[in-house]
LOMI-217367 format. One line per field, with one value per residue (C-alpha): residue in one letter; x, y, z. Coordinates in nm, 3 decimals. Layout:
REM LOMI-217367
resn <- (a,...)
c1 <- (X,...)
c2 <- (Y,...)
c3 <- (Z,...)
This chain:
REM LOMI-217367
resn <- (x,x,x,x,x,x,x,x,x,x,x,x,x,x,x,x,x,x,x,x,x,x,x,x,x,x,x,x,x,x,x,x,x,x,x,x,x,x,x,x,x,x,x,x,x,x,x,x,x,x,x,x,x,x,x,x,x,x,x,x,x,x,x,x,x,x,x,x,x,x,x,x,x,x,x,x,x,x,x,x,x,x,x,x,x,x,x,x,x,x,x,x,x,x,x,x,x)
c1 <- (1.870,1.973,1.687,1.428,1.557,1.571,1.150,1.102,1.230,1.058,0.753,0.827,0.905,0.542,0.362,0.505,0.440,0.027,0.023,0.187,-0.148,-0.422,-0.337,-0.326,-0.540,-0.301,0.036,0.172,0.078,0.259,0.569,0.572,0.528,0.826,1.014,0.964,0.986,1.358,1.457,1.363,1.576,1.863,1.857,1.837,2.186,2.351,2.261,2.366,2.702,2.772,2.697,2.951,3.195,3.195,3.274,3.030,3.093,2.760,2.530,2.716,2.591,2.266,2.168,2.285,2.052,1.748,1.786,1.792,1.463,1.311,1.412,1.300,0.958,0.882,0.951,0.728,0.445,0.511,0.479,0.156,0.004,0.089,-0.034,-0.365,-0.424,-0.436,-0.231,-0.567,-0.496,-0.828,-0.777,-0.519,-0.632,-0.363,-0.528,-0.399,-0.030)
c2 <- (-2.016,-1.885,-2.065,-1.922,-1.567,-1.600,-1.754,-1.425,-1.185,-1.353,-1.333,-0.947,-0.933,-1.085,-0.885,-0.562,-0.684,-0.735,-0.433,-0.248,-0.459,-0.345,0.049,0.065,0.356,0.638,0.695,0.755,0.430,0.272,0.444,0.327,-0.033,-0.022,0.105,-0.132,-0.416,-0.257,-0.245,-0.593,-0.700,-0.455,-0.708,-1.036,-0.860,-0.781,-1.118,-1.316,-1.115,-1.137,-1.529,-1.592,-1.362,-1.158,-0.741,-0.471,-0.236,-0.398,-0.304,0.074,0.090,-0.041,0.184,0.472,0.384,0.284,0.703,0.772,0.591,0.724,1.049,1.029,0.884,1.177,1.397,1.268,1.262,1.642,1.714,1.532,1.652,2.040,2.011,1.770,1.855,1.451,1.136,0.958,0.747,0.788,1.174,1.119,1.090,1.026,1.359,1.612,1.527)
c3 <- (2.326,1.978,1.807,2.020,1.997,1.666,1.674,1.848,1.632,1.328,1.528,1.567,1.236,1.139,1.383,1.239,0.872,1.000,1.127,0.809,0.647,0.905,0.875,0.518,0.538,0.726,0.581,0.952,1.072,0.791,0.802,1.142,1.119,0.876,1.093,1.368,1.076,1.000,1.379,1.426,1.103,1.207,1.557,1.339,1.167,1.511,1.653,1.323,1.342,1.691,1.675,1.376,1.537,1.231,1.254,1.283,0.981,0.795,1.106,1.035,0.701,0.787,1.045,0.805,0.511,0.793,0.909,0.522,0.500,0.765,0.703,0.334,0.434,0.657,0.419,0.195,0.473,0.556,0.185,0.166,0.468,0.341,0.040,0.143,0.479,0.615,0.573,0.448,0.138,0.024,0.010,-0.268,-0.633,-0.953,-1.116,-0.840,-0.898)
């Protein structure tokens, strides 16, 4: 039963990681499918802990620097979409920094 969760959460995992490749064009969509690649590895942790009977504190830490992430990457999208008007990565050019 282990084994096949954990076939299904690397399956996740890869589903997340093609769709972070398909929507390379909107920085949204990206942000996104990190995301959902980060909750599927934050389950892989909590399974792999509560399997080996190990404590919690790592998941702790984990799901504090995951909000830091996310937090930090929609910051960055608000910034861009203020001063661009759109998330479109062809929009963006090195000169207007």
């Amino acid at each position: 039963m282990m084994n096949m969760m954990f076939y299904f959460m690397m399956m996740m995992f890869l589903i997340g990681g093609i769709t972070f490749i398909k929507n390379h064009k909107h920085l949204l969509c990206m942000l996104l499918s990190l995301e959902f690649m980060v909750l599927v590895l934050f389950m892989m942790v909590l399974n792999y802990l509560s399997y080996m009977n190990n404590e919690m504190y790592f998941s702790m830490f984990f799901l504090v620097f995951c909000v830091c992430e996310g937090v930090l990457g929609l910051s960055i999208l608000v910034s861009i979409v203020r001063t661009h008007g759109n998330d479109y990565f062809q929009s963006f050019t090195i000169l207007q920094c």
